[in-house]
N, C-alpha and C positions, 0 to 999 in steps of 0.2 A: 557559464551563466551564474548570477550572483542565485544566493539563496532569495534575495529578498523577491527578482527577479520570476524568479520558481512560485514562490507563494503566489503572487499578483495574477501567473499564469494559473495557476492550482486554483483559483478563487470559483471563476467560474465554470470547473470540471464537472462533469458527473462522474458519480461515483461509478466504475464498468467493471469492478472487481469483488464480490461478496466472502468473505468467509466462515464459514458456519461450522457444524457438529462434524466434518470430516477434515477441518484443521487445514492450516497453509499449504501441507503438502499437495491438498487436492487443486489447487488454484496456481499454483507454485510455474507451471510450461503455460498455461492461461497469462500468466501476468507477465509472462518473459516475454510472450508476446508479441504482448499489448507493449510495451515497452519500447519492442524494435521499431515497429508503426509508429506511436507517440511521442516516446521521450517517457513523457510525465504520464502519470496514470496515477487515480483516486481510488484507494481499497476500504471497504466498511468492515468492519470485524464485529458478527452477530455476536450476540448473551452466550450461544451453543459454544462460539470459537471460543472464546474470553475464559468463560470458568473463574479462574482466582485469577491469572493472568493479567497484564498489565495489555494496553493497547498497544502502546512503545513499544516492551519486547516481544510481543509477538508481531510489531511490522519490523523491526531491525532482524529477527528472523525472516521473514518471509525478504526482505531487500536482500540479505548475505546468500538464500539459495539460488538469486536470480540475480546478482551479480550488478547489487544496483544499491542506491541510499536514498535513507528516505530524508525527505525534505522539511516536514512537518506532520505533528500527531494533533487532533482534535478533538476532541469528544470517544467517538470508537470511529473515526475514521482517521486514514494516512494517506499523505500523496508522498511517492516515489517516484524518485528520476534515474534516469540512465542514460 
């Protein structure tokens, strides 16, 4: 499936994955998941997760422990496919 493809489906997701003050690791078997059921899955990454942090690398982290890429970053949310 093209990327642009992915986006168009991502448009209208909800968001079903939060990350907050315990960091990707805690959501990390949550979003692998959601993954296998989905494909596509929308992650929001709180103020707590972020810190100095970039939204990008902390979803290309959270995509490489779950064996998955992400698609697109916006604001502090990312949708990842698998």
């Amino acid at each position: 499936m093209t990327d642009l493809t992915l986006r168009e489906r991502a448009h209208d997701l909800d968001v079903t994955v939060w990350v907050g003050k315990a960091g990707i690791g805690a959501v990390a078997e949550e979003l692998s998941g959601q993954l296998d059921d989905r494909g596509l899955v929308k992650v929001k990454f709180l103020r707590a997760a972020r810190g100095s942090t970039t939204t990008e690398s902390l979803a290309e982290d959270l995509a490489d422990r779950v064996d998955a890429e992400v698609v697109e970053t916006r604001g502090n949310t990312a949708v990842v496919h698998r």
